[in-house]
SEBA-572838 format. One record per residue: residue number from 0; x, y, z of N, C-alpha, C in turn. Coordinates in nm, 3 decimals. Each point is the difference from the previous one (the first is absolute). Layout:
<atoms>
ATOM | NUM | X | Y | Z | X | Y | Z | X | Y | Z;
...
</atoms>
This chain:
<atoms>
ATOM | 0 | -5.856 | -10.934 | -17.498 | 0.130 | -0.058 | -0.033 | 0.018 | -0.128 | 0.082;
ATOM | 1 | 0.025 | -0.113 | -0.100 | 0.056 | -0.117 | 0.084 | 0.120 | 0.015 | 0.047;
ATOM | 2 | 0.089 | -0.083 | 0.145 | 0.097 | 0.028 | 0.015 | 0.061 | -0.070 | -0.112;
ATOM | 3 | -0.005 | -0.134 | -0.042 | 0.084 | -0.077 | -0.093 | 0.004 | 0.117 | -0.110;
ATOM | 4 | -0.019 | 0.129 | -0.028 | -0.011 | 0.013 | -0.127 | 0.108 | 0.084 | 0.007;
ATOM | 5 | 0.021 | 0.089 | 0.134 | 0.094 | 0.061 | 0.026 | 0.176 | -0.045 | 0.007;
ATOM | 6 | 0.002 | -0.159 | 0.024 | 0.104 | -0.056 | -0.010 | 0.050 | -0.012 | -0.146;
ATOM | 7 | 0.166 | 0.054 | -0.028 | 0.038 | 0.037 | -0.113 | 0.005 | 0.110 | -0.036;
ATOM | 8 | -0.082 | 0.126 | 0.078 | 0.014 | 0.132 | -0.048 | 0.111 | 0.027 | 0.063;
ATOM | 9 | 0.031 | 0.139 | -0.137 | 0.112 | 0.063 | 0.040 | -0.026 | 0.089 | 0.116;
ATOM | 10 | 0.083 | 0.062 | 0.100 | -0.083 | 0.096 | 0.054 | 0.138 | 0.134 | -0.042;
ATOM | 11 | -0.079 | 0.125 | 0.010 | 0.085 | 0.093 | -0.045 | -0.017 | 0.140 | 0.155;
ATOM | 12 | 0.069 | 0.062 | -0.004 | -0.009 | 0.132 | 0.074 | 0.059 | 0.150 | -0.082;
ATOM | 13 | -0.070 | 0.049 | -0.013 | 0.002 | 0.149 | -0.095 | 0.100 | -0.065 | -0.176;
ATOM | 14 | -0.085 | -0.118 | -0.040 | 0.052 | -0.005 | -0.092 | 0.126 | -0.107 | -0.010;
ATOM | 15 | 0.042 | -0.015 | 0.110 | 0.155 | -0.083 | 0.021 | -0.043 | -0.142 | 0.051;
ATOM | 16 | -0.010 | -0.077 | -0.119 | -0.013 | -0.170 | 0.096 | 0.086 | -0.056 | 0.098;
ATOM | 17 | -0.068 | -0.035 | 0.112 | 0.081 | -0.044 | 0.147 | -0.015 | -0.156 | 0.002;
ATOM | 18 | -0.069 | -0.031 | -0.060 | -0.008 | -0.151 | 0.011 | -0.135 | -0.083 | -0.051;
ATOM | 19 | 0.018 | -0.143 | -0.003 | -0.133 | -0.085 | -0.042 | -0.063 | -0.027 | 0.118;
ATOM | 20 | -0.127 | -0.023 | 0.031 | -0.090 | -0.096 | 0.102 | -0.010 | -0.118 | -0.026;
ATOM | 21 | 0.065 | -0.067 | 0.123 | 0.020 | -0.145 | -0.026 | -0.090 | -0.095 | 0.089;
ATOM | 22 | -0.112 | 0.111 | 0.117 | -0.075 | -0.063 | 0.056 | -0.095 | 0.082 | 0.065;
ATOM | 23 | -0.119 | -0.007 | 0.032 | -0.075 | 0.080 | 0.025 | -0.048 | -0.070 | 0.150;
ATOM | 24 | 0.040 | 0.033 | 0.129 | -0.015 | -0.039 | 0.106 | -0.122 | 0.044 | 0.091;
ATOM | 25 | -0.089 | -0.079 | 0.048 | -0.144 | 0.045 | 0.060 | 0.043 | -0.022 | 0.134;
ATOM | 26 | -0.052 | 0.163 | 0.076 | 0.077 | 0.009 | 0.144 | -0.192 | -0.005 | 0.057;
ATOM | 27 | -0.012 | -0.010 | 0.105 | -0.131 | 0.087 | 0.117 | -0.023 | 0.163 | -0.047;
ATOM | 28 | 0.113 | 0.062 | 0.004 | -0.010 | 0.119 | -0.023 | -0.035 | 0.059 | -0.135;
ATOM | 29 | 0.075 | -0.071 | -0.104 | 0.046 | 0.036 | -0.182 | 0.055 | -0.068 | -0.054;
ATOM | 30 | -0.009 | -0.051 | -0.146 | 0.108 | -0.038 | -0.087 | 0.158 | 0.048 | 0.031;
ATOM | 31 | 0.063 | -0.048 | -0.009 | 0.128 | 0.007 | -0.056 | 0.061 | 0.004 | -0.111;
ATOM | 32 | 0.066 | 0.057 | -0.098 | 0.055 | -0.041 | -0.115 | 0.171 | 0.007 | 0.024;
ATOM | 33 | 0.013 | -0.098 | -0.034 | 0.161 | -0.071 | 0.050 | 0.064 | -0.001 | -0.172;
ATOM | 34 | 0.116 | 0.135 | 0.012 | 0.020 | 0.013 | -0.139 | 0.146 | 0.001 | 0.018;
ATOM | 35 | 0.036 | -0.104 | -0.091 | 0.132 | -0.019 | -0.037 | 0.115 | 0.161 | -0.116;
ATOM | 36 | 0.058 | -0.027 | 0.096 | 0.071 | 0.193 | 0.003 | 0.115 | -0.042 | -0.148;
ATOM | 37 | -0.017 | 0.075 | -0.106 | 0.098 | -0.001 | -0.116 | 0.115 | 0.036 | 0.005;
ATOM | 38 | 0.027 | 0.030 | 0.080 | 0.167 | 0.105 | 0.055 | 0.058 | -0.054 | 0.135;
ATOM | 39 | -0.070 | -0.068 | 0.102 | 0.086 | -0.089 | 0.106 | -0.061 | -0.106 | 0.039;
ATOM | 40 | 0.033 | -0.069 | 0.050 | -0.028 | -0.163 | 0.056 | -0.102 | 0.025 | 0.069;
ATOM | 41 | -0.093 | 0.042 | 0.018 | -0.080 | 0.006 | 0.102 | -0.178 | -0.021 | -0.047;
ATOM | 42 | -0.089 | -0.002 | 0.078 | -0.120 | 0.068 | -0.027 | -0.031 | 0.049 | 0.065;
ATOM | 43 | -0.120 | 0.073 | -0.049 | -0.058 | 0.170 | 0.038 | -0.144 | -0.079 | 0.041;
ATOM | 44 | -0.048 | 0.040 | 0.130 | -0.133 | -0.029 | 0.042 | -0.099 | 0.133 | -0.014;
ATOM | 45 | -0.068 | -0.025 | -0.092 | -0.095 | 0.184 | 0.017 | -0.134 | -0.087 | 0.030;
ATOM | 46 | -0.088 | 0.078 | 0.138 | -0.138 | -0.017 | -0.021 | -0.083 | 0.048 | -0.113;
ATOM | 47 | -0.068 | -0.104 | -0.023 | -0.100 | -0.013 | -0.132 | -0.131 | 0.117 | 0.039;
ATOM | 48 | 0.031 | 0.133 | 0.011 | -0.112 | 0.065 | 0.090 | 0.001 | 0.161 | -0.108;
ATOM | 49 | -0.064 | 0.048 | 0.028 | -0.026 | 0.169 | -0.092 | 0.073 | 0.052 | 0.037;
ATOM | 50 | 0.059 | -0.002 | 0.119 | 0.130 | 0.064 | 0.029 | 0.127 | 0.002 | -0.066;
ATOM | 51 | 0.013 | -0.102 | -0.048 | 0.121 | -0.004 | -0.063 | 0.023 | -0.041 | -0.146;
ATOM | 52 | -0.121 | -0.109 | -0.036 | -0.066 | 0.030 | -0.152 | -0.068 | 0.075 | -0.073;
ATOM | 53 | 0.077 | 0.087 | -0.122 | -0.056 | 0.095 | -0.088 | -0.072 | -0.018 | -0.081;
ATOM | 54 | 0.064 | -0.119 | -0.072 | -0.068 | -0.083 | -0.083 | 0.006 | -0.108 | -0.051;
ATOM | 55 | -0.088 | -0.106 | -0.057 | 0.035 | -0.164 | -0.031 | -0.067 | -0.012 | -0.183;
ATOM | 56 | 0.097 | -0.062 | -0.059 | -0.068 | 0.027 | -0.132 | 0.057 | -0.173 | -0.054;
ATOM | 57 | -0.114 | -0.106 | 0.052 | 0.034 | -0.125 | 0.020 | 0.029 | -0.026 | -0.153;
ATOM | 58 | -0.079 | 0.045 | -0.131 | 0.025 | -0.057 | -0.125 | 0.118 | 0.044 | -0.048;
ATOM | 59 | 0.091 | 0.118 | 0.065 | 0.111 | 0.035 | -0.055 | 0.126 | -0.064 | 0.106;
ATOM | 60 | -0.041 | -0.095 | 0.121 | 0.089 | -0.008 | 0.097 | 0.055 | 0.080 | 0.074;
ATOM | 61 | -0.046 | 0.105 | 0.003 | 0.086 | 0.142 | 0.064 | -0.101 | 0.017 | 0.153;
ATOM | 62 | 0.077 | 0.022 | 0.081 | -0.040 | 0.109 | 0.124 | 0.095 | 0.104 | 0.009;
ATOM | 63 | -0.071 | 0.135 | 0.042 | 0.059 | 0.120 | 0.075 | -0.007 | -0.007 | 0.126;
ATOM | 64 | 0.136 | 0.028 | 0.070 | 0.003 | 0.019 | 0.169 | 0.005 | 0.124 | -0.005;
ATOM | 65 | -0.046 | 0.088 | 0.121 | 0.007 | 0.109 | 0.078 | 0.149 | -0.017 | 0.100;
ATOM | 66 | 0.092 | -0.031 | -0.020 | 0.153 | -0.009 | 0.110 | -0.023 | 0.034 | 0.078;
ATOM | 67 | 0.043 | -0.069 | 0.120 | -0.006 | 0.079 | 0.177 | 0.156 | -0.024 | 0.045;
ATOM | 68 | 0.067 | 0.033 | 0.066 | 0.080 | 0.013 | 0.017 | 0.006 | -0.107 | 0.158;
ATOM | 69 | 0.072 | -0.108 | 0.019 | -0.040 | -0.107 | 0.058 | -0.021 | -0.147 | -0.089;
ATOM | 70 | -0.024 | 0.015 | -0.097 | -0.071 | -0.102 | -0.106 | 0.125 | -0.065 | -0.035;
</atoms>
């Protein structure tokens, strides 16, 4: 997966979209995906890691998060 390809996906959690990715940020440690939240002013930073990605399905724009509570 390219990161550019990921920018524009929706991302969803158990089904419920939380927001778009509006940037995919390269740390030392991990990606970042910096996703603009559909319900408040804010964005949501999730590491780009197996931990917290279920799944990426770039031709449909969709990612699944795993939620942590902190996020």
């Amino acid at each position: 997966v390219y990161f550019v390809d990921l920018v524009g996906c929706k991302t969803f959690v158990s089904d419920k979209e939380i927001g778009e990715v509006i940037e995919v940020m390269e740390t030392p440690a991990h990606p970042i995906l910096r996703i603009k939240a559909i319900d408040e002013d804010r964005d949501i930073l999730v590491p780009f890691i197996e931990r917290f990605i279920v799944s990426v399905d770039v031709e449909a724009k969709q990612i699944e998060i795993d939620w942590m509570e902190g996020l």
